[in-house]
C-alpha positions as CSV (number, residue, x, y, z in Angstrom):
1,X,3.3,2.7,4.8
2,X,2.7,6.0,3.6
3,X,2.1,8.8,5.7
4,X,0.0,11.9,6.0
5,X,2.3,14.6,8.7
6,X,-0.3,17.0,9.8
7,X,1.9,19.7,11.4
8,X,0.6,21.8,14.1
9,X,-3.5,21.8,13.3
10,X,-5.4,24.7,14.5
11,X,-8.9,23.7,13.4
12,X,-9.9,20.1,14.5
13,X,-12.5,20.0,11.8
14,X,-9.7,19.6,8.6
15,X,-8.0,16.9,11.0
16,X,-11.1,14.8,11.3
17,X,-11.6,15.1,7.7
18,X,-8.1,14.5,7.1
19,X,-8.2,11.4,8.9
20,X,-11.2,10.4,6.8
21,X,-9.0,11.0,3.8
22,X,-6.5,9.2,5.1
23,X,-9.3,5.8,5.8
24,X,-10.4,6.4,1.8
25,X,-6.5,6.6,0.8
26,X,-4.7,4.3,2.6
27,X,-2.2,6.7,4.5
28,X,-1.5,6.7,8.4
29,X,-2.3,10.0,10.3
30,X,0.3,11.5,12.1
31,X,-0.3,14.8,13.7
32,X,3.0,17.4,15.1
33,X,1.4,19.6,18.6
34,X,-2.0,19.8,17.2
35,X,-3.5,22.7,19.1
36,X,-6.5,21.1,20.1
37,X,-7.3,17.6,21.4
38,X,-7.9,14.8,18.9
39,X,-11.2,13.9,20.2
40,X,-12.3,17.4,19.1
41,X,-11.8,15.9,15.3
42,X,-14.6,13.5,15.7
43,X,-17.7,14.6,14.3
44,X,-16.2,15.3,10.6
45,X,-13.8,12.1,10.8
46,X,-17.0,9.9,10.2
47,X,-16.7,6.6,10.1
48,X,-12.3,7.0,10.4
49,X,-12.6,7.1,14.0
50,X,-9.5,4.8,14.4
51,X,-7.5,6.9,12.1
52,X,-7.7,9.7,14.9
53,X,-7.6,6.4,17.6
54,X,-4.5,5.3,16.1
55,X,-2.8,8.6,15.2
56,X,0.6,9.2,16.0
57,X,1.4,12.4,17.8
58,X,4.6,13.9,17.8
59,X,6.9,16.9,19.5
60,X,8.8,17.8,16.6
61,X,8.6,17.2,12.5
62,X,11.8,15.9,12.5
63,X,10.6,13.2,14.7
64,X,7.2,12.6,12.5
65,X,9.3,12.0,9.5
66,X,12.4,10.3,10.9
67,X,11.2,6.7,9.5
68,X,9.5,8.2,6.6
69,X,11.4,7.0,3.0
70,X,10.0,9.6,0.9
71,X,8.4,13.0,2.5
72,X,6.9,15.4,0.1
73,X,5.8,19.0,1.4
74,X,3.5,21.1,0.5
75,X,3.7,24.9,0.3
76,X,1.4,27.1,-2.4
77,X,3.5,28.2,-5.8
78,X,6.6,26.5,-4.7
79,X,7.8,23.2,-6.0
80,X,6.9,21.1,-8.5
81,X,3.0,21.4,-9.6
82,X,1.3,18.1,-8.4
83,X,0.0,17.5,-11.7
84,X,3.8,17.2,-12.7
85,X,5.0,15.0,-10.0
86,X,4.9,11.5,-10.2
87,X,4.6,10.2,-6.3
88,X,6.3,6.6,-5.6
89,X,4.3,3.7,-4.1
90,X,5.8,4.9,-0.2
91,X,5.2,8.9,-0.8
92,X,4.2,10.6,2.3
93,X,2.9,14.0,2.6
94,X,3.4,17.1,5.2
95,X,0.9,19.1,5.2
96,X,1.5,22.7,7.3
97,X,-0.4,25.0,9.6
98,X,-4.1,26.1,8.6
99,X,-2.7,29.8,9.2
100,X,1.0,29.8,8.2
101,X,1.7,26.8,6.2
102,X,5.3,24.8,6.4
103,X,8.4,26.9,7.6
104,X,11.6,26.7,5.3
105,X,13.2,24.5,7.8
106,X,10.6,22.0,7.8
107,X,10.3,22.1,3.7
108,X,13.7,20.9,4.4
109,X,13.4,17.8,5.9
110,X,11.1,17.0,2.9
111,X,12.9,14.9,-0.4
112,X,10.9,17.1,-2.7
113,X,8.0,20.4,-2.5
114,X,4.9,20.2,-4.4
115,X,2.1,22.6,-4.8
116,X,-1.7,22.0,-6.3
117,X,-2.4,24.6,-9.1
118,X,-4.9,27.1,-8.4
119,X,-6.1,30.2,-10.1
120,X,-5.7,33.8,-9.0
121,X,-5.4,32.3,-5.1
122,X,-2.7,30.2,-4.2
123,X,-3.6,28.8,-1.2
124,X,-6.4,26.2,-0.2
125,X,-7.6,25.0,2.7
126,X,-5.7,22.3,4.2
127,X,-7.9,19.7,4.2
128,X,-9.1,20.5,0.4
129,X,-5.4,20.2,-0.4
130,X,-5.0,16.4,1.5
131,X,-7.6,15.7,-0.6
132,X,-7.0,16.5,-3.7
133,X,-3.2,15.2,-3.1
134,X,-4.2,11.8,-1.2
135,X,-6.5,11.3,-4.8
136,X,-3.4,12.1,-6.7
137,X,-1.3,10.1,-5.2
138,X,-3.2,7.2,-5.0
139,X,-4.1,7.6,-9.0
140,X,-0.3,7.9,-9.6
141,X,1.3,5.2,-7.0
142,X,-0.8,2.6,-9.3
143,X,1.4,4.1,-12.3
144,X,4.4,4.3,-9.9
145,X,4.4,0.7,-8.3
146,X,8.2,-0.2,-9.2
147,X,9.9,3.2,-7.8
148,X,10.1,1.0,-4.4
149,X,12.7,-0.6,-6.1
150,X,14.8,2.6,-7.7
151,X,15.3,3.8,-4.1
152,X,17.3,0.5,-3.2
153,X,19.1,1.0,-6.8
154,X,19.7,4.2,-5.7
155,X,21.4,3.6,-2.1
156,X,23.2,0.5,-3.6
157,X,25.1,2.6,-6.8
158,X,25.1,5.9,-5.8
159,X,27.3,6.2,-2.8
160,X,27.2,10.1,-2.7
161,X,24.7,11.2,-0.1
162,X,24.0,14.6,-1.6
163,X,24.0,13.1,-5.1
164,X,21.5,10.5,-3.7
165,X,19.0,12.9,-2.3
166,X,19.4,15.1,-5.1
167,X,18.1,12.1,-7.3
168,X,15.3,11.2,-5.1
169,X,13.9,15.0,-5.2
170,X,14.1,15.2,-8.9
171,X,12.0,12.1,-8.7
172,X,13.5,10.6,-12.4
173,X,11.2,8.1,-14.1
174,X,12.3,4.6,-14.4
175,X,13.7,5.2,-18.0
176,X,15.4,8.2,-16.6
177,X,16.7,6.3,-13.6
178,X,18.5,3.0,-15.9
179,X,19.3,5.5,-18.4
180,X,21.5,7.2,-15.7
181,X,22.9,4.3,-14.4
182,X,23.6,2.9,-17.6
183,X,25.5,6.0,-18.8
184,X,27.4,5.6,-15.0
185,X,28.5,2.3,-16.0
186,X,29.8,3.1,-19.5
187,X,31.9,5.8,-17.6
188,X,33.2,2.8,-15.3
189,X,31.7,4.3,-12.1
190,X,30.9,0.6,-11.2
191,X,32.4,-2.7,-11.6
């Protein structure tokens, strides 16, 4: 299931609105030391009460993620532009701080960075930004729906660890993906 890693909310408001996005989207809420209590979230979560009910808290990112397939951070000019990444059907995001954003060592335990395009301002409010990224995603898993499948190519031909992650961040299409794997055959890297 995908995921929606809230990390260290300061203003219960965008996290009851998140978890709203996350009842129009499909994506589970899990929230790293929010700075408030959940219950403060109510009154914008609407009708997603049981998204905050149900939301998985955490100590630490690293825990949040540690199940996660495909973990995409977000972090303002940095990455990929959303409108240039292609999310799989199991892409969850991480969404930092209202003040401060995602560290560098938590952009690290993502598989790839994205960023929303803005004008002269880079940065959005974080609950603008789950928006705008849950839509996207949900618009592109449709166009995305066998990628599921290129992760288990990927673990069962490319044996690498580094190599493998490297792949998954660069997020190839499927052409891209049997066109690699076709050219690793003709070099005899499998039998």
């Amino acid at each position: 299931m995908r995921s929606a890693v809230i990390v260290e909310p300061e203003i219960p408001e965008n996290t009851g609105f998140i978890a709203r996005l996350c009842a129009n989207f499909g994506f589970q809420l899990r929230v790293v030391n929010p700075e408030f209590n959940l219950e403060e979230a109510r009154k914008t979560a609407s009708k997603a009460q049981d998204k905050l009910r149900n939301a998985k808290i955490y100590d630490t990112v690293e825990e949040a993620v540690d199940d996660l397939n495909f973990v995409v951070g977000t972090k303002p000019g940095k990455g990929t532009s959303l409108e240039n990444f292609q999310p799989r059907e199991d892409t969850s995001i991480m969404i930092g701080r209202e003040s401060s954003g995602l560290s560098n060592k938590e952009l690290e335990l993502c598989d790839a960075v994205i960023h929303v395009e803005t004008g002269e301002y880079s940065s959005i409010n974080q609950s603008h930004a789950a928006a705008i990224i849950m839509h996207s995603f949900s618009v592109g898993a449709k166009k995305a729906s066998n990628k599921s499948g290129d992760n288990q190519v990927l673990e069962k031909f490319i044996q690498i660890p580094l190599l493998r992650k490297l792949l998954k961040q660069a997020n190839p299409s499927q052409d891209e993906l049997n066109s690699l794997i076709g050219q690793m055959k003709e070099e005899g890297y499998f039998d």
